[in-house]
N, CA, C and O of each residue as an XYZ file, in Angstrom:
876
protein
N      -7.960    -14.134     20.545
C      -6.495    -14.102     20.533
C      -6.017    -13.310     19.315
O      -6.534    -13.505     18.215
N      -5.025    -12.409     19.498
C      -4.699    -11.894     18.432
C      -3.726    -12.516     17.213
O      -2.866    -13.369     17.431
N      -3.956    -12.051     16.144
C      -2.838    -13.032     14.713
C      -1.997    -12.378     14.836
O      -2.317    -11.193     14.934
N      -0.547    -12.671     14.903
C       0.779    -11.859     14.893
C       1.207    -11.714     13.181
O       1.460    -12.490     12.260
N       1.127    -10.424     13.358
C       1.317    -10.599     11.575
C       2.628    -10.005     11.364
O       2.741     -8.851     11.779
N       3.809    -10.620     10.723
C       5.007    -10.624     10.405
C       5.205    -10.525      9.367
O       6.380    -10.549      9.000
N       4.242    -10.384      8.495
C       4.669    -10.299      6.919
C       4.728     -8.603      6.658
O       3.796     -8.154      5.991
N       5.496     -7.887      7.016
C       6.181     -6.464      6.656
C       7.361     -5.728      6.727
O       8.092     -5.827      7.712
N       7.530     -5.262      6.125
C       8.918     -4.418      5.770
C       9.171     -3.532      6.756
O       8.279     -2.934      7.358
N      10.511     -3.386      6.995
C      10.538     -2.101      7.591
C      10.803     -0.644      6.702
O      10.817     -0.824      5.484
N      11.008      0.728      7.147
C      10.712      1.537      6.665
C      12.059      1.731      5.242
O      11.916      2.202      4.113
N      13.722      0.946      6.147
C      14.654      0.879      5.011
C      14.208     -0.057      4.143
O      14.282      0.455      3.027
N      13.854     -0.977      4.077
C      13.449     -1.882      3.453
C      12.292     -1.795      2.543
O      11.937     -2.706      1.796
N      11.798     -0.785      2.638
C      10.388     -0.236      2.008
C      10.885      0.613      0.897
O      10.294      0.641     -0.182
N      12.166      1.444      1.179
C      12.918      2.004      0.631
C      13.822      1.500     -0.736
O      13.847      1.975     -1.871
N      14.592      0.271     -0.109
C      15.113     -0.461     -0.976
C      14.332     -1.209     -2.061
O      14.909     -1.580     -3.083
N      13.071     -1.429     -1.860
C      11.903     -2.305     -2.750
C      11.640     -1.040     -3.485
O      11.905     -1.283     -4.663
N      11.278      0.097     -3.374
C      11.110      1.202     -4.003
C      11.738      1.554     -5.014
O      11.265      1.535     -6.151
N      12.838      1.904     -4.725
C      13.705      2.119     -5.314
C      14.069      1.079     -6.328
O      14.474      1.406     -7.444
N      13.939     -0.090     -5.985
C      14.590     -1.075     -6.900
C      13.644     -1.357     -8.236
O      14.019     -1.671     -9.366
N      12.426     -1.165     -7.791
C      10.710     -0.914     -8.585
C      11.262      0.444     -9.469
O      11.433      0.254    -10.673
N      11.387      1.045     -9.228
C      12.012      2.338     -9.762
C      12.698      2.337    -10.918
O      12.453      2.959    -11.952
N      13.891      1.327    -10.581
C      15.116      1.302    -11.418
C      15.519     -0.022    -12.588
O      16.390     -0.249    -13.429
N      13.843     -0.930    -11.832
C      14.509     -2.096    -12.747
C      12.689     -2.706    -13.768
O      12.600     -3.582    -14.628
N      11.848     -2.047    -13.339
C      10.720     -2.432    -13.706
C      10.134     -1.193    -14.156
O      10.258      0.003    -13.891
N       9.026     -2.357    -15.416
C       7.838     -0.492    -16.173
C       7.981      0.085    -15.505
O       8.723     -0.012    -14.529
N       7.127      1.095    -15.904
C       6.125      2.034    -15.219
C       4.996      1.867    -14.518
O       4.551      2.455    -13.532
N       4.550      0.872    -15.249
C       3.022      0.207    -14.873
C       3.108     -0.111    -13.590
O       2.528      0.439    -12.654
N       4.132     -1.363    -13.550
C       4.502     -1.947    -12.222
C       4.909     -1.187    -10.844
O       4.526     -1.591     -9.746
N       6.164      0.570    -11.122
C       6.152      0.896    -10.321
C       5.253      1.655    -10.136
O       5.646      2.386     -9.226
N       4.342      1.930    -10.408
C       3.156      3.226    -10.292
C       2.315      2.260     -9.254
O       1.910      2.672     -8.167
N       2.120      0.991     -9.710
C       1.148      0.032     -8.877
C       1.705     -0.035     -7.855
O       1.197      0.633     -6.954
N       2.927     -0.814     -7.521
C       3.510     -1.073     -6.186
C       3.594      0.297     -5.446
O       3.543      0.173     -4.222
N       3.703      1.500     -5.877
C       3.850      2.809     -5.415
C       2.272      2.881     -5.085
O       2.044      3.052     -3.888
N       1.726      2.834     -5.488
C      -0.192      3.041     -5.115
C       0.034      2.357     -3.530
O      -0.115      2.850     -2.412
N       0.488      0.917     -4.012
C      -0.079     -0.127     -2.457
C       0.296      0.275     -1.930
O      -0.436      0.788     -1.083
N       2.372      0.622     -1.735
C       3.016      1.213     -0.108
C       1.837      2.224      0.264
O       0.935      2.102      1.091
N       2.132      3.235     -0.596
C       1.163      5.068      0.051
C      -0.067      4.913      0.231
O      -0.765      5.915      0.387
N      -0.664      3.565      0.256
C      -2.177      3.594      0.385
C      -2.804      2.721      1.491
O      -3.721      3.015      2.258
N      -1.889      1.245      1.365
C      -2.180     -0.235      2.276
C      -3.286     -0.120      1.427
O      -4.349     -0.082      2.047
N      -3.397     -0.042      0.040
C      -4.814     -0.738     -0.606
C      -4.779     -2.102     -0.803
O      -3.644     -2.569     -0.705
N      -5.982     -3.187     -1.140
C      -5.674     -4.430     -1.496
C      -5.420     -4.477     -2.814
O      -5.999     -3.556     -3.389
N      -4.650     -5.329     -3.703
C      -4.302     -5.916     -4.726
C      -5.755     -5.423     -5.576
O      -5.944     -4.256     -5.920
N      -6.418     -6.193     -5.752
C      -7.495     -6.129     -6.222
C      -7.972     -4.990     -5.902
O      -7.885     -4.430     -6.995
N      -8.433     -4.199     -5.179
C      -8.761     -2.487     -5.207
C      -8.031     -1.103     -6.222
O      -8.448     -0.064     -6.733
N      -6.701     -1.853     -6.121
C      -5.933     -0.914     -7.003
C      -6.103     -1.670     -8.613
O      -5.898     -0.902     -9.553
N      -6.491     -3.226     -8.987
C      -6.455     -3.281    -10.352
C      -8.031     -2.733    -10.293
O      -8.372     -2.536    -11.460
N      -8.956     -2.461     -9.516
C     -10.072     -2.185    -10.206
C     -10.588     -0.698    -10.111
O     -11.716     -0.255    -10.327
N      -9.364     -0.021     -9.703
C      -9.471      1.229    -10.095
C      -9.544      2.063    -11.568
O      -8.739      1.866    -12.478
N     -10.241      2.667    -11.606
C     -10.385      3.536    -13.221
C     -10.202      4.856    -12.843
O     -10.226      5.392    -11.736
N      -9.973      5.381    -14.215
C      -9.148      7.205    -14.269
C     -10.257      7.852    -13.365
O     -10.055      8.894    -12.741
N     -10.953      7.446    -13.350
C     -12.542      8.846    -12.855
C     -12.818      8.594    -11.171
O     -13.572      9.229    -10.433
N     -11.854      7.342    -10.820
C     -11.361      7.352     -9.662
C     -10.602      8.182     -8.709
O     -10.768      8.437     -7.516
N      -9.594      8.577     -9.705
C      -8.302      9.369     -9.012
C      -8.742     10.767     -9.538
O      -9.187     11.015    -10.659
N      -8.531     11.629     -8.511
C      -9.224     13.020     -8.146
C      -7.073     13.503     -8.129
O      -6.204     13.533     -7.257
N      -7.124     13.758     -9.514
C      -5.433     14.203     -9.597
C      -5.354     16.118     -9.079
O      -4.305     16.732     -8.885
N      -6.748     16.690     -8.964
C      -6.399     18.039     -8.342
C      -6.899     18.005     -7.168
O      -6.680     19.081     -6.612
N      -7.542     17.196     -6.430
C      -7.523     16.931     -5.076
C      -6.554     15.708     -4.174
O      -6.502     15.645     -2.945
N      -6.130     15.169     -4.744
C      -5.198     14.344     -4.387
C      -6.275     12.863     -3.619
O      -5.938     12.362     -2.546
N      -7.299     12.458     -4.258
C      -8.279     11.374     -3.591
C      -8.594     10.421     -4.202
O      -9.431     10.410     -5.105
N      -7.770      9.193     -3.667
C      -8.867      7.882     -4.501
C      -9.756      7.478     -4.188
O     -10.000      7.373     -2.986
N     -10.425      7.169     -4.924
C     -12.009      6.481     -4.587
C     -11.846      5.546     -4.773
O     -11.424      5.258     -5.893
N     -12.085      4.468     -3.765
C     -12.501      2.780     -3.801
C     -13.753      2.926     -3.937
O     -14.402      3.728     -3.267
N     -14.398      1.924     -5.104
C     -15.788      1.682     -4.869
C     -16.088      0.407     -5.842
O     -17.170      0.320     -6.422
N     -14.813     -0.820     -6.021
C     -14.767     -1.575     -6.790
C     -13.127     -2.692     -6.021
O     -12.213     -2.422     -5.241
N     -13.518     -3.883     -6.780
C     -12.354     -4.399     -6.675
C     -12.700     -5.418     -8.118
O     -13.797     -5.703     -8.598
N     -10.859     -5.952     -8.717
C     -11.003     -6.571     -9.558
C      -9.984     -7.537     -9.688
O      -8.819     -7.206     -9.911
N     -10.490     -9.194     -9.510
C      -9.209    -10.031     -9.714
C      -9.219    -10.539    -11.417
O      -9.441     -9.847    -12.411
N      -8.895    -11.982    -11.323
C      -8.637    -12.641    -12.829
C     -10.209    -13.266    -13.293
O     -10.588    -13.712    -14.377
N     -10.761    -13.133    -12.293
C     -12.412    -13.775    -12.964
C     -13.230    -12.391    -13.093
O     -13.896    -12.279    -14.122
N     -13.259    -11.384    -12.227
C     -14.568    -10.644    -12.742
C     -14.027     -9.191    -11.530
O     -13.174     -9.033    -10.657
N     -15.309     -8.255    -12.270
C     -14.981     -7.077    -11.047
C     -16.155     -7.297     -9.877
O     -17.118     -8.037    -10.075
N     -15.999     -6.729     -8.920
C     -17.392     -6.666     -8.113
C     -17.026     -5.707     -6.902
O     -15.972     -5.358     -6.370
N     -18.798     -5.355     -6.645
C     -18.168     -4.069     -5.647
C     -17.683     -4.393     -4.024
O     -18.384     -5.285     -3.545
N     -16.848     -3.973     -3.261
C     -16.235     -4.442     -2.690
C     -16.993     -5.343     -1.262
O     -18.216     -5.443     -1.168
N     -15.939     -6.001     -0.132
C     -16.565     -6.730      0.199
C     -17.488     -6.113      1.564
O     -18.688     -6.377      1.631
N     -17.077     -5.607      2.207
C     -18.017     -4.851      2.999
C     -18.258     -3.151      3.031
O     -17.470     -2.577      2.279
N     -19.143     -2.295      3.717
C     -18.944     -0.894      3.338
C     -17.743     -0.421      3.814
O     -17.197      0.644      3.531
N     -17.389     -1.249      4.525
C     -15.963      0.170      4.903
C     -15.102     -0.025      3.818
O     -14.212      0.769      3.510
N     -15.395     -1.243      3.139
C     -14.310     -0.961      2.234
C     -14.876     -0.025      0.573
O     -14.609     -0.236     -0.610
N     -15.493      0.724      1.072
C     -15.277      1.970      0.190
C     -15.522      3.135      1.142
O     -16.283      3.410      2.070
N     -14.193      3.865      0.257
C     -13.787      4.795      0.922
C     -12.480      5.941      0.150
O     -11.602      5.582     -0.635
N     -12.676      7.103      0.582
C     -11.649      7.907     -0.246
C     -10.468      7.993      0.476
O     -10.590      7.769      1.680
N      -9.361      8.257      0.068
C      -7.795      7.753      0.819
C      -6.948      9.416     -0.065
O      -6.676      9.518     -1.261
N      -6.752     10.362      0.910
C      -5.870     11.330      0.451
C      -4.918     11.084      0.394
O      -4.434     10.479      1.351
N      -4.049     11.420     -0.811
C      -2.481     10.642     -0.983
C      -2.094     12.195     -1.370
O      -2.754     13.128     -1.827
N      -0.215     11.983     -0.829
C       0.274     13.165     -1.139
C       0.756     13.466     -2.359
O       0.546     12.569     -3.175
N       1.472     14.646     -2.883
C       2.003     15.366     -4.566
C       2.937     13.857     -4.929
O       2.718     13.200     -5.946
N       3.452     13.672     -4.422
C       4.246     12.506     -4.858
C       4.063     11.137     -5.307
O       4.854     10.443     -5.946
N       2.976     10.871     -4.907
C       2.036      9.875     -6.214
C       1.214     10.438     -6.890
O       1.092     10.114     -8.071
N       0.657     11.142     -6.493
C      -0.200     12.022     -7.569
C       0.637     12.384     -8.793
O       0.240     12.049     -9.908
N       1.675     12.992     -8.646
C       2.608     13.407     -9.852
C       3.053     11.907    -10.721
O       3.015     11.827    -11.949
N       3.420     10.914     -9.918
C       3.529      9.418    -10.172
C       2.488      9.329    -11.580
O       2.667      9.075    -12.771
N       1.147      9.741    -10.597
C      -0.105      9.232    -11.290
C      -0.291      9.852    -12.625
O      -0.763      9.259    -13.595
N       0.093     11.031    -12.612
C       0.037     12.072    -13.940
C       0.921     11.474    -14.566
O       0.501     11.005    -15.624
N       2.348     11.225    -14.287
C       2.888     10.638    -15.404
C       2.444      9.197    -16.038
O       2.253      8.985    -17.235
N       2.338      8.365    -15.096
C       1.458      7.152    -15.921
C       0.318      7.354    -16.678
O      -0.089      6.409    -17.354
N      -0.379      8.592    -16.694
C      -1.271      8.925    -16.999
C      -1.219      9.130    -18.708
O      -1.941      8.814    -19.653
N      -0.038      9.788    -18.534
C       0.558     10.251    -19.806
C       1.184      9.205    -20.970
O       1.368      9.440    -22.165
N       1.444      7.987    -20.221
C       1.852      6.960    -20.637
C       1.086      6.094    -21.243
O       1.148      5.346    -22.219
N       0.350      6.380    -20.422
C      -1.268      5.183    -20.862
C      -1.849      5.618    -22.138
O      -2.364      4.918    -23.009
N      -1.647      7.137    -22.100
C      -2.788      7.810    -23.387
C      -1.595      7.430    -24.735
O      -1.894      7.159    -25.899
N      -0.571      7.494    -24.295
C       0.164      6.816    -25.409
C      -0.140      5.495    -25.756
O      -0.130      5.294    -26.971
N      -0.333      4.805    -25.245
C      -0.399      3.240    -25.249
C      -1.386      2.718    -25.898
O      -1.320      1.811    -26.728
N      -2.984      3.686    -25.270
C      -4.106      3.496    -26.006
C      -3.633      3.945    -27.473
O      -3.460      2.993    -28.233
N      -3.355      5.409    -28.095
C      -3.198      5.807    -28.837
C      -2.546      5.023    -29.969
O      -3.031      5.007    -31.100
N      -1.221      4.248    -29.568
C      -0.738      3.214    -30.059
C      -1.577      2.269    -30.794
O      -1.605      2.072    -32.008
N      -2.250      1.723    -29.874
C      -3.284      0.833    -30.199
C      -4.900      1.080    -30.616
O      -5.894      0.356    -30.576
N      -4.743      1.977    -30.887
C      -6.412      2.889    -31.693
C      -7.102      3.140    -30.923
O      -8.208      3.186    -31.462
N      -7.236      3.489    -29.285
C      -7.590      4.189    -28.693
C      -7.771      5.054    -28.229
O      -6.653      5.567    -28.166
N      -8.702      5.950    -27.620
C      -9.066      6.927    -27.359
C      -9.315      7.204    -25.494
O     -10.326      6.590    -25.152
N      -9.030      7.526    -24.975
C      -8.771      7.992    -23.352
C     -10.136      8.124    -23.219
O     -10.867      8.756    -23.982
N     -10.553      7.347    -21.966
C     -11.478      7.356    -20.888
C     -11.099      7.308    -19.575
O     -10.325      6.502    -19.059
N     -11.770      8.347    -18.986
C     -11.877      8.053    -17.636
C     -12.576      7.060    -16.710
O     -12.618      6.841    -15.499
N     -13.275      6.396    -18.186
C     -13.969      4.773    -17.292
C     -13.156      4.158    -17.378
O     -13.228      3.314    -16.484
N     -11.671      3.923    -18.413
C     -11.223      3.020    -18.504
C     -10.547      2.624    -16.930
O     -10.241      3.410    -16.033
N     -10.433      1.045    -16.955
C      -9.076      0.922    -15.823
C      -7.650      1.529    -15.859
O      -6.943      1.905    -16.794
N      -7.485      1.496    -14.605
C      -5.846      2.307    -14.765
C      -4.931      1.687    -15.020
O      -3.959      2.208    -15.567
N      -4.965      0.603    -14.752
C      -3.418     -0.010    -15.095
C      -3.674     -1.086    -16.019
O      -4.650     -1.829    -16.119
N      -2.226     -0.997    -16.900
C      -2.516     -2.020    -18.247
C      -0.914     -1.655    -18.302
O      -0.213     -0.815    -17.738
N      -0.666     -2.773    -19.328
C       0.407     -2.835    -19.525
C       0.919     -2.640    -21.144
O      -0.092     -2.612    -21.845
N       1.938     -2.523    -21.821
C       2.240     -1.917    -23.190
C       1.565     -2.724    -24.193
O       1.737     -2.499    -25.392
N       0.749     -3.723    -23.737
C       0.242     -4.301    -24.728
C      -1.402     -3.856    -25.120
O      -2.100     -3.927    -26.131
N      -1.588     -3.339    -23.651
C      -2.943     -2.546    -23.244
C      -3.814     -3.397    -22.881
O      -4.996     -3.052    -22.889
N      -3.437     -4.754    -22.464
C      -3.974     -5.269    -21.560
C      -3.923     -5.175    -20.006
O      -2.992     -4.664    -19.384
N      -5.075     -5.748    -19.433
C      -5.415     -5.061    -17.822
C      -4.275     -6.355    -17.171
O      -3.784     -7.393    -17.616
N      -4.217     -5.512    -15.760
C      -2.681     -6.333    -15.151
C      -3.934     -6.967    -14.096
O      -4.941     -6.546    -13.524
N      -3.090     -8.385    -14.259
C      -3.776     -9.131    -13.136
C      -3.319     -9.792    -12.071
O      -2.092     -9.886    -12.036
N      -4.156    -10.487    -10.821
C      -3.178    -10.741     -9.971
C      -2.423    -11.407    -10.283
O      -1.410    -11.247     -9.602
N      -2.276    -12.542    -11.392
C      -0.943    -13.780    -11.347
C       0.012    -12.895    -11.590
O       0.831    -12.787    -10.678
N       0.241    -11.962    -12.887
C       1.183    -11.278    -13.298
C       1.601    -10.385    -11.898
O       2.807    -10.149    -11.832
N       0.976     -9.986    -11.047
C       1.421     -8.822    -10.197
C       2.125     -9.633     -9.217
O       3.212     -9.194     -8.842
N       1.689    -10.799     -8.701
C       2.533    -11.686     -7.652
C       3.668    -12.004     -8.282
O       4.592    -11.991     -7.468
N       4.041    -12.300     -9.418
C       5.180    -12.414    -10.339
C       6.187    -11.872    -10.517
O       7.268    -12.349    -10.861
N       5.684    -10.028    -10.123
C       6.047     -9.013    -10.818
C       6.844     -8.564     -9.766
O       7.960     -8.043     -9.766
N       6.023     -8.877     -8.812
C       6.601     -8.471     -6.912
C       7.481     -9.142     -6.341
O       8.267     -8.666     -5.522
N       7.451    -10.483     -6.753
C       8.281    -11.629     -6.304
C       9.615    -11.347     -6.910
O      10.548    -11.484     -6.119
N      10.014    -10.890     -8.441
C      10.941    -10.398     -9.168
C      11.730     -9.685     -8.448
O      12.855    -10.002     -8.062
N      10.848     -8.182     -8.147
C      11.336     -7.277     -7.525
C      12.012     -7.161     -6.320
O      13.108     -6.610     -6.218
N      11.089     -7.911     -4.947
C      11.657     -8.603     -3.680
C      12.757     -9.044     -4.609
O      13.004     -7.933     -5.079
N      13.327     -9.593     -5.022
C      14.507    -10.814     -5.235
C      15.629    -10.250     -5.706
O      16.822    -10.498     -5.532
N      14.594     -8.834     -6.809
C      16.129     -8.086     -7.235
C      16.693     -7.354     -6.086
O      17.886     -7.095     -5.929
N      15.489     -6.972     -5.110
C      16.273     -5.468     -4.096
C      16.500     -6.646     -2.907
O      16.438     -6.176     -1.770
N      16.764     -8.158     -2.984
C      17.452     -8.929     -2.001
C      16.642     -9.302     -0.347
O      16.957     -9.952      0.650
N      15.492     -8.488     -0.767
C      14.609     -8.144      0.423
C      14.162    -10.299      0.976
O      13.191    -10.756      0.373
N      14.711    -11.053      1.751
C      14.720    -12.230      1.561
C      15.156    -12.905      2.983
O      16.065    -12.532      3.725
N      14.263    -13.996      3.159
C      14.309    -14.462      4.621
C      15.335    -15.346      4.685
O      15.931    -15.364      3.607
N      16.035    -16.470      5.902
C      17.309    -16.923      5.578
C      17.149    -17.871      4.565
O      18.097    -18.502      4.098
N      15.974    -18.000      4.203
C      15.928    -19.467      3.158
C      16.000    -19.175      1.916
O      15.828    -19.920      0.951
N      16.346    -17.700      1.953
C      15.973    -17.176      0.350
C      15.524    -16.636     -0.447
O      15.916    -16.020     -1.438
N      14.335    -16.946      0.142
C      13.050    -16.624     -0.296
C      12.457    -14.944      0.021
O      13.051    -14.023      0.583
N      11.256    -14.975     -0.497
C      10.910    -12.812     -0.394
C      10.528    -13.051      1.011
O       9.828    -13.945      1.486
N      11.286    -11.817      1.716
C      10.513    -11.622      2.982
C       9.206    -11.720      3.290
O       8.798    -12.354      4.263
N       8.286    -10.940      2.275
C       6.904    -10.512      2.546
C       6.070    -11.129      0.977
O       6.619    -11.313     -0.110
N       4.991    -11.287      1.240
C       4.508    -11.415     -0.277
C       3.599    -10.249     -0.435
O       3.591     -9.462      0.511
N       2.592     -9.908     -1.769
C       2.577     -8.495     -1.752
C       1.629     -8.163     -0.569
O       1.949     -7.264      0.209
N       0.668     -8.739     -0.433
C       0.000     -8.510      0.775
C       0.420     -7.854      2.065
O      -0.238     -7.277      2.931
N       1.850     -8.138      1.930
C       2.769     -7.930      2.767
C       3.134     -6.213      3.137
O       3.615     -5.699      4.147
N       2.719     -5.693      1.974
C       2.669     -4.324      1.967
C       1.435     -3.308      2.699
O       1.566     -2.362      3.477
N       0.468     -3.796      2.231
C      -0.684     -3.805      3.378
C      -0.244     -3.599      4.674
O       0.046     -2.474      5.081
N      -0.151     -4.883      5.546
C       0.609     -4.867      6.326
C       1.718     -4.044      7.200
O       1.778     -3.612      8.351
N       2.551     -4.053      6.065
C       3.426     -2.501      6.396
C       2.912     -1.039      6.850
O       3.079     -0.275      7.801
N       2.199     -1.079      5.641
C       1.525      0.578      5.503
C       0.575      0.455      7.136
O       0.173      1.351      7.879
N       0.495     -0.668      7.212
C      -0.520     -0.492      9.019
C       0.609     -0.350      9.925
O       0.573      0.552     10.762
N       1.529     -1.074      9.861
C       2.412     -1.099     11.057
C       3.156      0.133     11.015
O       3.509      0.726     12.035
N       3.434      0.585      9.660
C       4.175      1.689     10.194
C       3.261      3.232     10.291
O       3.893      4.285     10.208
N       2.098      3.245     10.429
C       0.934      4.033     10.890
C       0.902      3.738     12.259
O       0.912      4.874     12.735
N       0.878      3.163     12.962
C       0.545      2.604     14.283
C       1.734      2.823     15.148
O       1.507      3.196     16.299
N       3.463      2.580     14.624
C       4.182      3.169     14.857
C       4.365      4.629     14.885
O       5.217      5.107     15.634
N       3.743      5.271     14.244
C       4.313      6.989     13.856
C       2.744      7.129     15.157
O       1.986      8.095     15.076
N       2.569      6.214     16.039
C       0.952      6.790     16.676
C      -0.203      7.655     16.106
O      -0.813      8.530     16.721
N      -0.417      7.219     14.694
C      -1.427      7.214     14.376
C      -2.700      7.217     15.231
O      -2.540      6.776     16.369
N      -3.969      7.640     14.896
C      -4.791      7.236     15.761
C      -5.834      5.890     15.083
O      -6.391      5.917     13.985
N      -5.873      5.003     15.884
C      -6.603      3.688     15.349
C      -7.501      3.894     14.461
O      -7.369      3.152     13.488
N      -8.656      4.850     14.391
C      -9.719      4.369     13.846
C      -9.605      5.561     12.311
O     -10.422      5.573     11.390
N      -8.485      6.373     12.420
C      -7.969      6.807     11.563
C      -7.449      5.933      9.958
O      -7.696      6.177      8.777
N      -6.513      4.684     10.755
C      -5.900      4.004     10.160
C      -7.009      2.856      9.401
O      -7.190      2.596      8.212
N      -7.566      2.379     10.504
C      -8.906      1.906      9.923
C      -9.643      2.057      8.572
O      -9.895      1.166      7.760
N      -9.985      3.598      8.495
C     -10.842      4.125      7.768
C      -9.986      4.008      6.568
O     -10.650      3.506      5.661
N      -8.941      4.237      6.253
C      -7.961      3.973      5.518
C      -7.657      2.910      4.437
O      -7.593      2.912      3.208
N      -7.465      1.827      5.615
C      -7.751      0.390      4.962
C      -8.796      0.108      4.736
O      -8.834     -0.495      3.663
N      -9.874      0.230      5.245
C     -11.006      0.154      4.556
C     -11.788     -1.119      5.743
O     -12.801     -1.767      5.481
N     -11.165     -1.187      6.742
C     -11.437     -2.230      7.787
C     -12.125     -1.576      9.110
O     -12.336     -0.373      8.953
N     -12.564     -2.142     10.509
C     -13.124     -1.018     11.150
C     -11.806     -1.230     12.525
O     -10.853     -2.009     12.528
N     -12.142     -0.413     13.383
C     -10.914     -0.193     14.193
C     -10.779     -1.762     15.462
O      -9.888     -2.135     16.224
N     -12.243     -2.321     15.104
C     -11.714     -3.664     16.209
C     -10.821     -4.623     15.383
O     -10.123     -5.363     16.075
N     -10.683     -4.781     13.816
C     -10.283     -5.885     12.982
C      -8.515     -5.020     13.428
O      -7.478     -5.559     13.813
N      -8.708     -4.071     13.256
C      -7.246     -3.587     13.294
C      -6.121     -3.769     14.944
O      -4.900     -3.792     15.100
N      -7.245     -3.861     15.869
C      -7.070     -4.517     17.351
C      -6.658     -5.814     16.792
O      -5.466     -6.042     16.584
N      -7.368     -6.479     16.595
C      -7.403     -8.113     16.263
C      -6.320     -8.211     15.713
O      -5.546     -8.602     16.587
N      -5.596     -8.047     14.440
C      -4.619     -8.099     13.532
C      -3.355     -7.876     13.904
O      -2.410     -8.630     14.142
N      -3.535     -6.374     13.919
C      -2.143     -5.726     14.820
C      -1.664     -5.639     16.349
O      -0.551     -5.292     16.744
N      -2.756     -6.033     17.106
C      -2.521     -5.886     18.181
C      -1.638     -6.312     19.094
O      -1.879     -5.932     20.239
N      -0.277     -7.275     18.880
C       0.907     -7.824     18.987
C       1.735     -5.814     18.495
O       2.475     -5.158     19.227
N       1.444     -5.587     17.710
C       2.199     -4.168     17.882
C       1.721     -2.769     18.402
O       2.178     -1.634     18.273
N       0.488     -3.352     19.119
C      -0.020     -2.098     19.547
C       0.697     -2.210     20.924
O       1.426     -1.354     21.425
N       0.271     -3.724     21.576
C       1.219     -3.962     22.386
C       2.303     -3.667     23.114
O       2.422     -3.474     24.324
N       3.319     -3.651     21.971
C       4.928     -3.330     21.769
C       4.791     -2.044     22.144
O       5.636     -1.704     22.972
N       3.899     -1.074     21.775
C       4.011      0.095     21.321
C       3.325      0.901     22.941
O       3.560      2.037     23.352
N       2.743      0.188     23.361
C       2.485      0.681     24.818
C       3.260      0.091     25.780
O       2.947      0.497     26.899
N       4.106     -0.668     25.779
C       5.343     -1.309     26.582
C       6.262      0.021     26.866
O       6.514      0.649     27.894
N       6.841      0.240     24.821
C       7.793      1.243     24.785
C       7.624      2.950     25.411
O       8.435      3.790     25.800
N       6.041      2.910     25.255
C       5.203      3.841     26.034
C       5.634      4.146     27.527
O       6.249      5.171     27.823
N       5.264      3.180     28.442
C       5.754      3.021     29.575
C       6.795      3.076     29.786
O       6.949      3.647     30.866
N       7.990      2.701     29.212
C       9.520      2.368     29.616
C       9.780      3.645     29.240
O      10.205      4.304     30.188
N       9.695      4.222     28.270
C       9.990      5.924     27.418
C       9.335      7.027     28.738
O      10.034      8.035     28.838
N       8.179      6.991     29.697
C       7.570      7.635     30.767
C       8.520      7.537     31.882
O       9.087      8.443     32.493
N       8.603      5.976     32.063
C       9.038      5.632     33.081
C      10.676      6.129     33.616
O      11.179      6.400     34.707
N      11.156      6.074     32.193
C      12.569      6.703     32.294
C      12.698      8.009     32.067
O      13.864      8.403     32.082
N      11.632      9.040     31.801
C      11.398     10.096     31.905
C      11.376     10.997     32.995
O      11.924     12.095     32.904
N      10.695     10.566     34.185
C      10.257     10.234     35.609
C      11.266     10.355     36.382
O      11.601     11.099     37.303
N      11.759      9.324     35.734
C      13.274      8.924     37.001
C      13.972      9.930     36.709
O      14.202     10.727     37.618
N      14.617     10.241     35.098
C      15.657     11.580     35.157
C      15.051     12.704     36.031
O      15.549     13.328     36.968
N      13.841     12.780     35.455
C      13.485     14.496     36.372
C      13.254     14.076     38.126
O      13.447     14.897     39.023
N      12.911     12.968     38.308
C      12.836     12.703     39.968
C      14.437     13.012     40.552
O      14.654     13.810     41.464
N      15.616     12.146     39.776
C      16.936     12.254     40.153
C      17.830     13.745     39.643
O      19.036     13.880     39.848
N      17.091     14.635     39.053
C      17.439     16.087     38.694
C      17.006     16.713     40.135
O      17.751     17.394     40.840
N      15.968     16.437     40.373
C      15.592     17.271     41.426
C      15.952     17.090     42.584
O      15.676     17.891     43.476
N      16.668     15.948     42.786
C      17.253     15.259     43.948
C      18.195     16.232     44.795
O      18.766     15.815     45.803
């Protein structure tokens, strides 16, 4: 049976969280939340990313790690490593945090590595998940993004999520999207498949009424 998964944004709404990440939080924070939308990476994949990861003149991240609040380790099955082409617009993101960071170390008597992890915050400590669920929950609340009870529509996971549904919408091809997330194309049946669904309904009805105009043109 398939899981109906409801925890995602739509594309205005993806917009408004953006933007609001943008205008009311670090850098740190929006560079991260900007990684997850453009990527559907997991939480933990993006804190255990390091500089020698991101390929800033090819535009490619490399997963080949994940990292929560106890330890790093390499990820949980092979698909989940994998390189993910992202376009000039996080990449440029990425250069500027980039630039930020070497300040930060510098600040603090450091010296720039490309082993180091990427994200840290002005104190130059590494960001972890409590702080990032914190950080997201903030943000949902400032850009109003909130179900009738109040509460955040989506939690961050929730972004994941998104970045699939709205791939699957634009008809993506499945095992495309897959490779992506880092999952294989039956988990993505399993998961999404309440919108693959939808999406071959609208298929049919979009044909079907296609049909009829040109059958009743020719009439």
């Amino acid at each position: 049976m398939n899981k109906k998964i409801y925890n995602y944004l739509t594309i205005e709404e993806l917009n408004i969280f953006l933007h609001t990440a943008k205008k009311y939080e670090d850098i740190t924070s929006y560079t991260f939340f900007l990684v997850a939308v453009y990527t559907g990476m997991r939480k933990g994949e993006i804190c255990g990313l390091k500089w020698r990861n991101i390929d800033l003149k090819n535009n490619i991240i490399t997963i080949e790690r994940t990292r929560d609040d106890i330890d790093t380790r390499t990820p949980k099955t092979k698909n989940s490593y994998r390189r993910i082409l992202v376009d000039d617009f996080v990449i440029d993101q990425l250069k500027k945090y980039q630039v930020w960071s070497k300040q930060i170390l510098l600040k603090h008597g450091k010296q720039f590595d490309d082993h180091l992890f990427v994200f840290i915050n002005k104190f130059n400590n590494l960001l972890h998940g409590a702080a990032i669920h914190k950080l997201f929950r903030v943000t949902i609340l400032k850009a109003g993004i909130l179900n009738n009870d109040g509460e955040p529509k989506i939690t961050f996971h929730g972004l994941r999520h998104t970045y699939a549904t709205t791939l699957l919408n634009s008809g993506q091809n499945v095992k495309a999207i897959a490779q992506r997330l880092g999952n294989t194309p039956a988990m993505i049946y399993e998961v999404y498949g309440h919108v693959m669904k939808e999406l071959e309904e609208q298929a049919v009805e979009v044909f079907s009424k296609s049909l009829a105009y040109g059958t009743k043109a020719n009439v």
